[in-house]
C-alpha positions as semicolon CSV with decimal commas, in nm:
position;residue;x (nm);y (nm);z (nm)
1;X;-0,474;0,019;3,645
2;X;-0,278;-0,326;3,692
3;X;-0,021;-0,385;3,449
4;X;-0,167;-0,163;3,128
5;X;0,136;0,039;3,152
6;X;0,331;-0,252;2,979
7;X;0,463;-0,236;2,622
8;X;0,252;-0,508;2,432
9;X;0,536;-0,664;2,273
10;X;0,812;-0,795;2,447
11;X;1,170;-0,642;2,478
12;X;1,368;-0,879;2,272
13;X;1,076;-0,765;1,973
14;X;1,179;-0,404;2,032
15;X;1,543;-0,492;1,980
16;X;1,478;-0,662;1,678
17;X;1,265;-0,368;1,548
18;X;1,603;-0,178;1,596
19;X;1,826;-0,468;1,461
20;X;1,549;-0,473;1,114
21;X;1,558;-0,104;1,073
22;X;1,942;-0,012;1,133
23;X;1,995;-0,309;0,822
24;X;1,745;-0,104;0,661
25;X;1,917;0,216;0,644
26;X;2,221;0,016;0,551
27;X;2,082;-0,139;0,272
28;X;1,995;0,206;0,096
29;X;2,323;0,365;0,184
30;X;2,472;0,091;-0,022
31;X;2,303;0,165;-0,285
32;X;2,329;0,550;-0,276
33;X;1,943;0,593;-0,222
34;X;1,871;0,874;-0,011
35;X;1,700;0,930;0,361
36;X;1,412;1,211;0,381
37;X;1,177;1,292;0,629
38;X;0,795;1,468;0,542
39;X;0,552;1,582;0,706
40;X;0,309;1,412;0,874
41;X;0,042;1,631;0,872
42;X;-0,032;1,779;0,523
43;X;-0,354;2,016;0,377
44;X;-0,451;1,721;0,125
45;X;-0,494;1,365;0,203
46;X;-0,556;1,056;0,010
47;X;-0,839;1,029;-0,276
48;X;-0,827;0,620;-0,244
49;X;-1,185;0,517;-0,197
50;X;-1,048;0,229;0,061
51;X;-0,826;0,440;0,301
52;X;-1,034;0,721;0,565
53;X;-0,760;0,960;0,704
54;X;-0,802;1,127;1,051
55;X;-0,826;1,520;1,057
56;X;-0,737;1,779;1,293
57;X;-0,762;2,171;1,283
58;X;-0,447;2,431;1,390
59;X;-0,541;2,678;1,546
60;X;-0,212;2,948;1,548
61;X;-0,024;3,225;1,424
62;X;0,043;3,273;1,059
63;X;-0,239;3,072;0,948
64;X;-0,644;3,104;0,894
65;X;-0,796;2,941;1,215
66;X;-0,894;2,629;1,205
67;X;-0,712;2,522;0,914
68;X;-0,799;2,151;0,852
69;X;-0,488;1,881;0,817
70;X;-0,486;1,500;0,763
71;X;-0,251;1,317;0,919
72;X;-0,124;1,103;0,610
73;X;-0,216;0,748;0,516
74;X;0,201;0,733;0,345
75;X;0,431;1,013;0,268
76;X;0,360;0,916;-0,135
77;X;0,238;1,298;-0,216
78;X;0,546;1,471;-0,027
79;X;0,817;1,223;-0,216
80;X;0,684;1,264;-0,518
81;X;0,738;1,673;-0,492
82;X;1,106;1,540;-0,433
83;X;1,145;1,362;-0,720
84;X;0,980;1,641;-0,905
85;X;1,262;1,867;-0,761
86;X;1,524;1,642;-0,866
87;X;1,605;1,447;-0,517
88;X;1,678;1,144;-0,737
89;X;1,611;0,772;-0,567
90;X;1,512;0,831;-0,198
91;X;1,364;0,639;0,123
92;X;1,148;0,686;0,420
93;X;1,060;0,506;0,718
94;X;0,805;0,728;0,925
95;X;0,504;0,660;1,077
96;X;0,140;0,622;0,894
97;X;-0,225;0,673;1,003
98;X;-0,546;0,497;0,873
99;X;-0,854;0,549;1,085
100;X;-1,085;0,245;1,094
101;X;-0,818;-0,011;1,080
102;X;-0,738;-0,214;1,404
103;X;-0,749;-0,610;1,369
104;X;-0,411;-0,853;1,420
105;X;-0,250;-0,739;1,110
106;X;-0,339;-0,333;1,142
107;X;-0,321;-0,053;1,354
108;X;-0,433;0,273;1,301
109;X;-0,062;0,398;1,383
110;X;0,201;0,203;1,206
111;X;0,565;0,230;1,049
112;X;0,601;0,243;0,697
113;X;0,888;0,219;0,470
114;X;0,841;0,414;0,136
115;X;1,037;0,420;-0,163
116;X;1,152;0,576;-0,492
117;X;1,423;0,433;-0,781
118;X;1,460;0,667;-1,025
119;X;1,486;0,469;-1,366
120;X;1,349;0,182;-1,244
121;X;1,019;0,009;-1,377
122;X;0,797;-0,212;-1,181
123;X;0,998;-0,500;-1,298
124;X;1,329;-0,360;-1,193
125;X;1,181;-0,260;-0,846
126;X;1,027;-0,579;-0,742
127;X;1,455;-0,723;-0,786
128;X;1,543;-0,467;-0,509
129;X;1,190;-0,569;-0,286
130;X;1,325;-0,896;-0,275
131;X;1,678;-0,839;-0,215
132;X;1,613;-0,637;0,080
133;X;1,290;-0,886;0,238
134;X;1,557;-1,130;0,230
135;X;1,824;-0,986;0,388
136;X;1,549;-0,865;0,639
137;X;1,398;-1,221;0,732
138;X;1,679;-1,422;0,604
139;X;1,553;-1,578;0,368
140;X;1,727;-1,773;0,061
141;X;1,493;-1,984;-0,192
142;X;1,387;-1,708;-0,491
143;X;1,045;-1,537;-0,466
144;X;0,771;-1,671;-0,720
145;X;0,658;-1,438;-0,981
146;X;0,257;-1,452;-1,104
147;X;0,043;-1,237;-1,279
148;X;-0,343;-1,131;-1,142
149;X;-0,459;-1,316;-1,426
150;X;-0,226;-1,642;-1,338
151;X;-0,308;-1,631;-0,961
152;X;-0,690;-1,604;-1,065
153;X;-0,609;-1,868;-1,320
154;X;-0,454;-2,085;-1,041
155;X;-0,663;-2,089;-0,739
156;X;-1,016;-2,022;-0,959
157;X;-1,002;-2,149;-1,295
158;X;-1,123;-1,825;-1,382
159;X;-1,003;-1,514;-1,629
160;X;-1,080;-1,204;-1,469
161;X;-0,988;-0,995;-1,775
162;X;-1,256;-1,131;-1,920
163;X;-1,498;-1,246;-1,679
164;X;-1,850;-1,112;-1,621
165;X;-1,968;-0,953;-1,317
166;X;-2,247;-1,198;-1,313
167;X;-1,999;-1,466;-1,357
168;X;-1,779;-1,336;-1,068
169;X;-2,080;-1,353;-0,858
170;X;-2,207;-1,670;-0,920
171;X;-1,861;-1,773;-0,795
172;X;-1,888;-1,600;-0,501
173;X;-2,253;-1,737;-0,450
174;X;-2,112;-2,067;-0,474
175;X;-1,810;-2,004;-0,281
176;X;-2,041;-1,893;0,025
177;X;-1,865;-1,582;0,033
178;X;-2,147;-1,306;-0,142
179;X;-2,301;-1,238;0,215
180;X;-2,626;-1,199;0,045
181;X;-2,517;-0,970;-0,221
182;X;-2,655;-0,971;-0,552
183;X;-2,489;-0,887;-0,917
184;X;-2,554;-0,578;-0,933
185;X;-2,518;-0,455;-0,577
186;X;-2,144;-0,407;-0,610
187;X;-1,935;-0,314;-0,923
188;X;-1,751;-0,569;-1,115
189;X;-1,421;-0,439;-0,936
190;X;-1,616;-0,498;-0,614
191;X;-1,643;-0,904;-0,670
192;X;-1,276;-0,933;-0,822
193;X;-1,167;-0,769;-0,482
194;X;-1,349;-1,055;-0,283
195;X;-1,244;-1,319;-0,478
196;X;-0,892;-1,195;-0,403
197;X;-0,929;-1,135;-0,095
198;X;-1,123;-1,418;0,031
199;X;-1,036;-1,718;-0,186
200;X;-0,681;-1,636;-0,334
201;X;-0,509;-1,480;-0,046
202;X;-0,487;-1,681;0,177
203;X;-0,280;-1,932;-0,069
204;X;-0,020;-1,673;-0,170
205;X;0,333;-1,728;-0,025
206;X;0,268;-1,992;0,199
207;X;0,579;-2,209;0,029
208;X;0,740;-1,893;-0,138
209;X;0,670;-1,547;-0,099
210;X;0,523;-1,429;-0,434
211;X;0,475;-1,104;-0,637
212;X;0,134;-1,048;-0,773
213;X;0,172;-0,838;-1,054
214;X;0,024;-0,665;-1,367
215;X;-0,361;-0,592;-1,274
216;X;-0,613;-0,484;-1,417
217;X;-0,652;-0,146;-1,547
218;X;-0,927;-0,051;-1,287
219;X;-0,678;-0,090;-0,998
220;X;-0,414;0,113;-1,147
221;X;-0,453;0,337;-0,829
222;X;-0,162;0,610;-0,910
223;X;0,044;0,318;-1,114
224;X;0,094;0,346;-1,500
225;X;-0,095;0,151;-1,764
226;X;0,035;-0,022;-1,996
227;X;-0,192;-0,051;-2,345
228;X;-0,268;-0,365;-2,505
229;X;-0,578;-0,619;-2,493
230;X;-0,618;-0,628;-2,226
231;X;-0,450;-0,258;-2,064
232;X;-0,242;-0,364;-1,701
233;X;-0,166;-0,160;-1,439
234;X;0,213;-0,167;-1,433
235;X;0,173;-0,276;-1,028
236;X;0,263;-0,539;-0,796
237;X;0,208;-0,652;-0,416
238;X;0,439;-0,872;-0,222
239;X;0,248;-1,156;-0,066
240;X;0,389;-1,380;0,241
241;X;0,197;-1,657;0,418
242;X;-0,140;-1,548;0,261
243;X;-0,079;-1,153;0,365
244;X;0,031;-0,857;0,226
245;X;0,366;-0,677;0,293
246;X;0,437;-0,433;0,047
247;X;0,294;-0,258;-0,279
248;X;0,473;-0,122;-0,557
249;X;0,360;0,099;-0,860
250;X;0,539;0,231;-1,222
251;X;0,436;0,577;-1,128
252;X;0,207;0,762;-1,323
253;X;0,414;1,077;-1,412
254;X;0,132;1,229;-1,603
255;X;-0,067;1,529;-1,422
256;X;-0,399;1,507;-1,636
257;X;-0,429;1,167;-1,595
258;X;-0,418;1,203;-1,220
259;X;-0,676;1,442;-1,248
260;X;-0,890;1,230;-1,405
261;X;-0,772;0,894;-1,151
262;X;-0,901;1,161;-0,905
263;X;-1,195;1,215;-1,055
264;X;-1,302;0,852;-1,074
265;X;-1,207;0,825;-0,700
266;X;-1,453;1,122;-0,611
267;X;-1,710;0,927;-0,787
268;X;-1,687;0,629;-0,598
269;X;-1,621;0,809;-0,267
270;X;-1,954;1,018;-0,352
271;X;-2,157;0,697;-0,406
272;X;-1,987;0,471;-0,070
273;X;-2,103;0,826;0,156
274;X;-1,779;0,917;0,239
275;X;-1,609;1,229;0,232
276;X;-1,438;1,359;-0,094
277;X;-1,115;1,539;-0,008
278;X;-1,000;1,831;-0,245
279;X;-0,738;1,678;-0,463
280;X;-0,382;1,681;-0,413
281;X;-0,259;2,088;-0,595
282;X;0,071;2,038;-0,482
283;X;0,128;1,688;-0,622
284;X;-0,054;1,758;-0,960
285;X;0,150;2,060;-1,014
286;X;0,448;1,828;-0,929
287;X;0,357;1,612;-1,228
288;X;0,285;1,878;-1,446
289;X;0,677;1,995;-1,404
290;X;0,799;1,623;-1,423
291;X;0,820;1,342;-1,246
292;X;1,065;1,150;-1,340
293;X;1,026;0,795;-1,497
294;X;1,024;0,608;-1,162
295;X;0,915;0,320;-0,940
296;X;0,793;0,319;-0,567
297;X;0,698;0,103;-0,320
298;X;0,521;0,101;0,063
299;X;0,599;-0,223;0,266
300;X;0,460;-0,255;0,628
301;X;0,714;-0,278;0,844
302;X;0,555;-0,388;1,151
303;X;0,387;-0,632;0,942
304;X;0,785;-0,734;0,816
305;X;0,851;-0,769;1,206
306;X;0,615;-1,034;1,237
307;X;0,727;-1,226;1,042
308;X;1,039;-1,192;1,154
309;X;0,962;-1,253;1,513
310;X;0,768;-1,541;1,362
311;X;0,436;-1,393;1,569
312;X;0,049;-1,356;1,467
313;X;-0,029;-1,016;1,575
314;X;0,069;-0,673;1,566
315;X;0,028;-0,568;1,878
316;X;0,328;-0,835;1,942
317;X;0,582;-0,650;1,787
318;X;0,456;-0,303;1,846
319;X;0,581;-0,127;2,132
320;X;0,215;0,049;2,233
321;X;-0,078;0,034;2,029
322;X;-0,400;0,259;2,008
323;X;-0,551;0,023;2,293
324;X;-0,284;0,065;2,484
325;X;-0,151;0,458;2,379
C-alpha cells in the first residue's frame, strides 16, 4: 500500500483548519449567535434540481425496516425548525454530503458553516459575511458589491432580465461555449447558468472579493422575492478569485410558497431523470407556524481554507478525502 495511509494535506494545513474554526466560534460568541448541532441523516433531503444526496436504509428497533435516510446536502431544513421554535440567530459548522461532486474545488464530504440572523435581510447579512471572511483570511480593502444584472452588464454587455433565450444562445454559440446545444434544448435558466458560469466567473473577485446579488426570480431557490419589474430573488453569493465561497438567502418564511418552489423543482427533476424526493413535512409545517423574518447563509469552509493556505485544491487542505477515506 506505500504511503496511501498519509493525510493529503499537510500538518501545518490541519492546524490552520483548527486556528480558522476556533476564530470562528469566537466570532459568533461575540455576537451572541448561538452553536447547534443536527442531524446528519434526516427522512427528507433536498428538492434542488442541481444537488443528488446519497441514501442509506436503518435497519433497527423502533422503526419500519429499511427506513430510507439521506445524508444531508446542509443542515438548512433542521435550522429552520429552530428558528421556527424560537432558537433566535444560530450557527453550525458540521459536515455535508453531495454525491457526484469530486473535482479540485469539491468533495463529496466537506465542512460547512451555516447560518441564521434573526432580523436581518440579505443586505444586513452580507455586512456580517464580510466581517467574518476578513477576519478569517485577513483581509482589509472593502468587498465590491454588484448586482446579476451589473455583473452580466459588465463582463457581457448583455441584460439578462430581459434577454431572449435565443439571444443567450447565440452568445454562447459565439462564445464557443454551447457544446452543440441548440435554443431550445435547454431552458432559458439553463443558458443564463452557462454564461455565469463559464464567461463571468472566472472574473469575479480576482482584485476584490465581490457579492453577486439580487437574481432573477427563477433562481430564488428557498430565498424571498422581491416584486417589481423585474421581481429579484432577495439572494447573494460571495465570489473570490473567480469561485464561490458562500451563499446567502432572505428566507422565504411562507409555507405555500415552498410548496409550490417544490413543486417547480419536481418538475424539473422529473424532466432531467432524476429522482423526486417527497418534500420536506417537517420544514413546511415549520413555516406554516412561523419562521421568523430572517437571513442565512452556507460558506464552504474547506473552500475558505484554501484560500487561506493560499493552495489550488481541496484535497490540500483536507485531512482525507473520498480517494483516500
Amino acid at each position: 500500500m506505500g504511503d496511501d495511509w498519509r493525510p493529503t494535506a499537510p500538518i501545518e494545513n490541519i492546524r490552520l483548519r483548527a486556528s480558522l474554526l476556533a476564530k470562528t466560534r469566537q466570532f459568533f460568541a461575540a455576537r451572541d449567535v448561538l452553536e447547534v448541532e443536527t442531524p446528519l441523516l434526516s427522512a427528507a433531503t433536498v428538492s434542488d434540481p442541481h444537488l443528488q444526496s446519497f441514501s442509506t436504509r436503518y435497519n433497527g428497533p423502533g422503526l419500519p425496516a429499511n427506513t430510507p435516510f439521506y445524508l444531508q446536502t446542509s443542515p438548512e431544513a433542521a435550522m429552520k425548525r429552530l428558528l421556527a421554535a424560537g432558537s433566535g440567530s444560530i450557527y453550525q459548522i458540521c459536515k455535508a454530503f453531495r454525491d457526484g461532486e469530486l473535482g479540485a474545488r469539491h468533495n463529496p464530504e466537506f465542512t460547512m458553516l451555516e447560518w441564521y440572523r434573526v432580523g436581518f435581510d440579505h443586505v444586513a447579512l452580507m455586512v456580517e459575511v464580510e466581517a467574518l471572511v476578513k477576519l478569517l483570511l485577513g483581509l482589509s480593502a472593502e468587498f465590491e458589491r454588484l448586482s446579476y444584472c451589473a455583473a452580466f452588464e459588465r463582463h457581457l454587455g448583455i441584460n439578462p432580465h430581459t434577454a431572449s433565450r435565443e439571444a443567450l444562445c447565440r452568445y454562447a454559440v459565439d462564445a464557443g461555449i454551447a457544446g452543440g446545444l441548440k435554443s431550445d434544448e435547454i431552458e432559458r435558466d439553463g443558458w443564463l447558468d452557462l454564461l455565469m458560469s463559464q464567461l463571468i466567473e472566472p472574473h469575479l473577485g480576482q482584485t476584490a472579493p465581490v457579492f453577486i446579488y439580487d437574481y432573477p426570480a427563477s433562481f430564488a431557490a428557498l430565498a424571498k422575492i422581491r416584486p417589481g419589474t423585474p421581481p429579484l430573488a432577495e439572494r447573494f453569493e460571495l465570489y473570490i478569485t473567480g469561485f464561490e465561497l458562500a451563499n446567502g438567502y432572505h428566507e422565504l418564511c411562507d409555507a405555500g410558497e415552498l410548496q409550490r418552489r417544490y413543486e417547480k423543482d419536481a418538475r424539473l427533476r422529473q424532466a432531467s431523470g432524476v429522482s423526486v424526493p417527497a418534500i420536506n413535512s417537517r420544514l413546511r409545517a415549520a413555516l406554516a407556524t412561523g419562521l421568523p423574518p430572517s437571513s442565512g447563509v452556507a460558506l464552504g469552509f474547506d473552500r475558505l481554507l484554501m484560500l487561506a493556505a493560499k493552495v489550488g485544491t481541496i484535497r490540500e487542505v483536507m485531512a482525507f478525502t473520498v480517494a483516500s477515506a
